[in-house]
N, C-alpha and C positions, 0 to 999 in steps of 0.2 A: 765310550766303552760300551761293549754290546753285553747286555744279560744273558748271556749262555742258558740260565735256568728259567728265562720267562714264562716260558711255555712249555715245561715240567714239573711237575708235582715233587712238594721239595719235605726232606723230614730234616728237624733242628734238633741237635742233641745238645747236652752238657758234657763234656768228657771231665771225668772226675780221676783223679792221682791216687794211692795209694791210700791216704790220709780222706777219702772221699771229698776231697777241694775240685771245686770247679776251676779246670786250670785251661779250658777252651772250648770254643762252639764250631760243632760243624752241622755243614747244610750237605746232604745227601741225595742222593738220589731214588733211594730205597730203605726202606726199614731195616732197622739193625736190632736184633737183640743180644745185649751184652750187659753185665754190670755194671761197666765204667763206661757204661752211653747212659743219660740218662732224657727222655721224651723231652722236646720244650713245647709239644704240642700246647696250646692256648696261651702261652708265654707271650705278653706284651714285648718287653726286652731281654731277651734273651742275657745279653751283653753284663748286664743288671748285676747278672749272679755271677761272676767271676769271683774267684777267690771265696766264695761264699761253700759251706760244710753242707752234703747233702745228708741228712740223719732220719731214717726211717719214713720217706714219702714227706722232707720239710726239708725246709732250704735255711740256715739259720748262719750267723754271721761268724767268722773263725772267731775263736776266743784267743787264740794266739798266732796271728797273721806274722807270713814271713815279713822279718824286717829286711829294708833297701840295705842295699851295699855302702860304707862306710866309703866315700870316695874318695875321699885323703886315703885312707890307708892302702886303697886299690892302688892309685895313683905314685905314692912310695912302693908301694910291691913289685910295680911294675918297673920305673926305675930301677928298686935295686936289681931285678934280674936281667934289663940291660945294661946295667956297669957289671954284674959278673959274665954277661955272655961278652960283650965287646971291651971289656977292660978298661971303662974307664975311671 
């Protein structure tokens, strides 16, 4: 696989949700100024802080992280709406 960015100067953001959650990283081309970019200039691991609460210039852990999907219940969910779409 070729590095497309080797040899471009790259900016790292945090992209933060609604709830300020780090919900992905992107790598840039250019400086961006926005509220839900947030710099990962000097960041070791970027990756690190996913899911993690950005609260006033500090990165601090969710106190109430979303929970995973029940996958039984997905799993019956999903059944039942293909025995009511194909009747069985």
């Amino acid at each position: 696989m070729v590095d497309i960015l080797q040899d471009q100067e790259t900016w790292v953001y945090a992209q933060l949700d609604d709830e300020s959650r780090c919900v992905g990283i992107s790598w840039l081309s250019g400086e961006v100024i926005n509220d839900k970019l947030i710099s990962m200039e000097g960041v070791e691991d970027p990756n690190a802080l996913m899911g993690k609460i950005y609260d006033k210039g500090e990165w601090i852990e969710d106190p109430n992280p979303p929970q995973a999907p029940d996958m039984l219940n997905l799993q019956e969910a999903v059944l039942s709406m293909m025995e009511g779409y194909y009747g069985c």
